[in-house]
N, C-alpha and C positions, 0 to 999 in steps of 0.2 A: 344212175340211180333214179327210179321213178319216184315222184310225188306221193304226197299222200293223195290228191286229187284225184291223181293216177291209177291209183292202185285201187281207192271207193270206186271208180268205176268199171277199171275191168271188176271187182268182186258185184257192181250191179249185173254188169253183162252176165259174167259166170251163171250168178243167178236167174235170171231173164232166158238164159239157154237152158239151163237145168230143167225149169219149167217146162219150157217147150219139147224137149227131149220124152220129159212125163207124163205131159199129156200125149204126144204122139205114140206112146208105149203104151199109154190109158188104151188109147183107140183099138192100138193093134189086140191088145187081151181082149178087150171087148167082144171085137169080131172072130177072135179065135172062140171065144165062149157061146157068141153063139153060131159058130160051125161045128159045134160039139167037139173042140181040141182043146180040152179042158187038161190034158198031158204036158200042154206047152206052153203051161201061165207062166212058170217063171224064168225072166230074164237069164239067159248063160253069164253075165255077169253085169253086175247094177250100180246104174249112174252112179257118179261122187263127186264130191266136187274135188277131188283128191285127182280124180284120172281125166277129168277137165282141165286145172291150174300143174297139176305135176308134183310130185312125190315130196319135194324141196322145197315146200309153198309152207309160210306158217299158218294158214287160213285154211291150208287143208286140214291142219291139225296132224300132221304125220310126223312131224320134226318137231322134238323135244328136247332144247338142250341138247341140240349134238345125236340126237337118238331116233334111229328112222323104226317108228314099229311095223313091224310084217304080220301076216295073217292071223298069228299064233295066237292061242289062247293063254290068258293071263292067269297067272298064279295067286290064287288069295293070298294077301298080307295080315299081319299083325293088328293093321289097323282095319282090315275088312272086317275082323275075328272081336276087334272092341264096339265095331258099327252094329251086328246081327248083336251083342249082349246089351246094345241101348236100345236096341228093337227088339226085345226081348217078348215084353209085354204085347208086344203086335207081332204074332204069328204069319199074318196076310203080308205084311210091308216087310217080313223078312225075307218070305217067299219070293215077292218080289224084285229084292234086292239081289239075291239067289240065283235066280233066272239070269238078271242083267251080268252077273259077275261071268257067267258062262259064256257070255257072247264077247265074240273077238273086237278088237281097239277099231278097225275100220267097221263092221258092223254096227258099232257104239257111235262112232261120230258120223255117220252115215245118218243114222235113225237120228240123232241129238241134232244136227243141219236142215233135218225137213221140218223141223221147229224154229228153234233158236238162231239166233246170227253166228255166223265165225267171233265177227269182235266178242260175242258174249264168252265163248270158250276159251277165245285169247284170255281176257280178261279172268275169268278163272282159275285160267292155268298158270299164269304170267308168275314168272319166279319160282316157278317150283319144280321138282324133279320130277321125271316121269312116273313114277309109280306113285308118288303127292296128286299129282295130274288124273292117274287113269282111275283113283280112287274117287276125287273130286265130278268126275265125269259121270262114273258110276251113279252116283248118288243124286247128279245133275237128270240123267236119263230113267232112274225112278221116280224123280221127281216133276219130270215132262210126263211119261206115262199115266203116271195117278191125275194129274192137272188134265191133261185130255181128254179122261173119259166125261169129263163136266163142262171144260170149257174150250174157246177156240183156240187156236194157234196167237194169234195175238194174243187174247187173255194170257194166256199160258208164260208169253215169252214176257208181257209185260210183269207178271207177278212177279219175278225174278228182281226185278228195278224197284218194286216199291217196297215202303216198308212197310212187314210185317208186324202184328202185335202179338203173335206168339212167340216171334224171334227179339222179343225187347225193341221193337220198333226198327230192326235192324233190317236191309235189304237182303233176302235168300243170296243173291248174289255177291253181296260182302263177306257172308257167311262161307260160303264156297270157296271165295279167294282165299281168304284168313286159314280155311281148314278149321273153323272152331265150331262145331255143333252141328254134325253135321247127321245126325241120326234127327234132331229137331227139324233138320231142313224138310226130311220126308214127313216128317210126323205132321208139319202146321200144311205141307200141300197135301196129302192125304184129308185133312180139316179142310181145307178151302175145298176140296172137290167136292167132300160132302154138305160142308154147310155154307160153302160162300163167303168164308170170313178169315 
């Protein structure tokens, strides 16, 4: 049984390789772009930290409770169908919402990992069933989306940690874990992107 020690560092290394991987792919698109092979930008299949650590990894995020998810696209829930009638009033943040529920669980924490930490998803996810999960996820990766077009990747991941005053001084990411308001989560990062607060 590894350490926790253990395990923060191979997830440093993981990390540390990922990057270099990306950048080396930077490079190569680069010089495909400009040898005019603009046919061949994208990857046949792209990084993860999933096909780095292995399918069985919980940092990949692929094992939930006993539940390995595959490519497949996910099914809107009940609870998807109460989120878009709290975002009602926001036409744009439903669209968005929209968009993310279309794309597949590996696609989702693929994109939600070039931000966010693993521990932040464990933490999210922790104790809840897969579909509590890939709903919390959802909402998590609209809520990185809107937070990026204004701020950096730090900023972004730190907002999650601190509290907000539109969430009752609660942290975004308490909120995610609980599953309680989670239509507000996108609404107060939506506000922070536009107005910084």
């Amino acid at each position: 049984m590894a350490t926790v020690q253990e395990l923060e560092q191979v997830h440093e290394y993981m990390d540390a390789l990922t990057m270099i991987i990306s950048c080396k792919r930077g490079l190569e698109l680069t010089a495909r772009i400009s040898a005019g092979q603009t046919n061949t930008l994208m990857p046949k299949r792209p990084l993860t930290r999933a096909s780095l650590v292995g399918l069985e990894s919980k940092s990949a995020g692929l094992r939930l409770r006993g539940l390995i998810l595959r490519t497949r696209r996910y099914t809107p829930t009940m609870d998807d169908s109460r989120l878009l009638d709290s975002l009602k009033a926001f036409p744009d943040l439903q669209a968005r919402y929209r968009e993310i529920m279309a794309m597949s669980y590996p696609g989702m924490h693929h994109e939600l990992a070039e931000t966010v930490t693993g521990a932040l998803i464990d933490y999210v996810c922790d104790g809840t069933n897969a579909s509590a999960c890939l709903l919390k996820l959802r909402v998590m990766l609209t809520a990185v989306r809107l937070l990026l077009e204004a701020e950096s990747p730090v900023v972004t991941l730190r907002w999650f940690a601190n509290s907000n005053p539109m969430l009752g001084g609660a942290a975004p990411a308490g909120l995610l874990r609980t599953g309680g308001r989670l239509g507000w989560v996108i609404r107060s990062a939506a506000v922070y992107a536009a107005d910084g607060i």
